[in-house]
N, C-alpha and C positions, 0 to 999 in steps of 0.2 A: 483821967478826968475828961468828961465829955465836953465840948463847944455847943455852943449853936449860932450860928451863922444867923441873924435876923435879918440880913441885908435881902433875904431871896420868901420870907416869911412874909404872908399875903395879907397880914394883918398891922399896922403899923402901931398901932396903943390899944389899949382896954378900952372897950367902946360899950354901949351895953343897946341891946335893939329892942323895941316895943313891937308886939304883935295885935293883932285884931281877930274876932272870926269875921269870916270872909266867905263867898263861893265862886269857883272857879271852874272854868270845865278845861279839859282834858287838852295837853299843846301838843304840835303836831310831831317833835322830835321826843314824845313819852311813847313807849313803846304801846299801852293801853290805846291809844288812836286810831291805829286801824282796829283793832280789837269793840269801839265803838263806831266809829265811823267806816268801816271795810268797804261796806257795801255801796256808799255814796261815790259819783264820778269827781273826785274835785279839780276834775281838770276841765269841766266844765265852764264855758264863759260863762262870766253874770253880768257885765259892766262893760265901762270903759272910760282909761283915766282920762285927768284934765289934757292930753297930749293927744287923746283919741287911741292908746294903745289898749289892748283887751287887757281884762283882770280875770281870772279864773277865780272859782269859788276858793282853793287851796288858796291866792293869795290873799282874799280877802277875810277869810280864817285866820291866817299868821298875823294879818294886820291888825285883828281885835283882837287874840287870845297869845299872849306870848311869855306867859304864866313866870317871867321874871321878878328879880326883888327876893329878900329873905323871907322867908316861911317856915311853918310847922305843919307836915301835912300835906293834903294837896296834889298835886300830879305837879312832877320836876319839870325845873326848866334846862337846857342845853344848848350846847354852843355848835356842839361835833353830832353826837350820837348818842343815844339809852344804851347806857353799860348792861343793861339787864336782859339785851335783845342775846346775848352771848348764854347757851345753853347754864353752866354752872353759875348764873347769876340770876336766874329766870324766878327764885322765890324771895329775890328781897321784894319786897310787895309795898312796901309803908314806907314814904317816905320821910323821915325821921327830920330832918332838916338840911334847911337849903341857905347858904351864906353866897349872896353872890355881890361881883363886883359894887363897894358902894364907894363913888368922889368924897362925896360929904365925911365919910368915916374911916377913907383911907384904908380900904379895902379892896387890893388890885390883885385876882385869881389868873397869873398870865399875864394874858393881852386879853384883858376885859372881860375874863371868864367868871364858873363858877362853880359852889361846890355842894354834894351833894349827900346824905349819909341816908342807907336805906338799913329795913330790916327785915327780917319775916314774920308774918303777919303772928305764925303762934310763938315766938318768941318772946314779943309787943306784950299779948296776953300776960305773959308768964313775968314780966318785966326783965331779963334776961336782955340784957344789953352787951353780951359777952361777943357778940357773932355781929356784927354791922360792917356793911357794905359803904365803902370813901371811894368817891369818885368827886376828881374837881379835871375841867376841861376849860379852852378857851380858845380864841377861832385864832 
């Protein structure tokens, strides 16, 4: 007979989540960002905080675009790094869903992580759900 251990299970009760359509552009730990963005310096000042320290354009990127929160769709969000940047993971392409850390519903990935299920794109078409990519991280 099998167990399961729910002590270490990142989900504490049946929750149920409501979605929206939404648009988002592209976070900077999605491996597609430099892929849009390459060619821009974002190490560029633009600013500078209330302290008088410089802000570069990358931090004031991260600071509006940090594509957290559950989702259907979308460009992922991450804690570490794009599992997909790794050669045999480079065609999950769709990000299928995203469950990330929520207080409110007693969903803790880690230390405040979160998790991600991809797939490829002609899979999707096919609805072939047999082949999907779980990745959950947290800092």
């Amino acid at each position: 007979m099998t167990t399961f251990e729910d002590e270490h299970f990142p989900i504490e009760d049946e929750v149920s989540l409501s979605f929206s359509v939404d648009f988002e552009a592209v976070s900077t730990s999605d491996r597609a960002f430099d892929e849009f963005y390459g060619e821009l310096d974002f190490e560029e000042i633009v600013g500078e905080d209330e302290n008088g320290d410089e802000i570069t354009l990358l931090e004031l990127y991260e600071e509006n675009r940090s594509n957290e929160g559950h989702k259907i769709g979308g460009y992922a969000f991450f804690t570490q790094f794009d599992p997909r940047e790794d050669r045999s993971y480079k065609h999950y392409d769709v990000l299928l869903l995203q469950i990330d850390t929520d207080d409110d519903n007693e969903i803790m990935w880690g230390d405040c992580g979160v998790a991600n299920f991809f797939i490829k794109v002609e899979d999707l078409k096919k609805l072939d759900f047999s082949n999907v990519l779980y990745n959950w991280d947290c800092h």
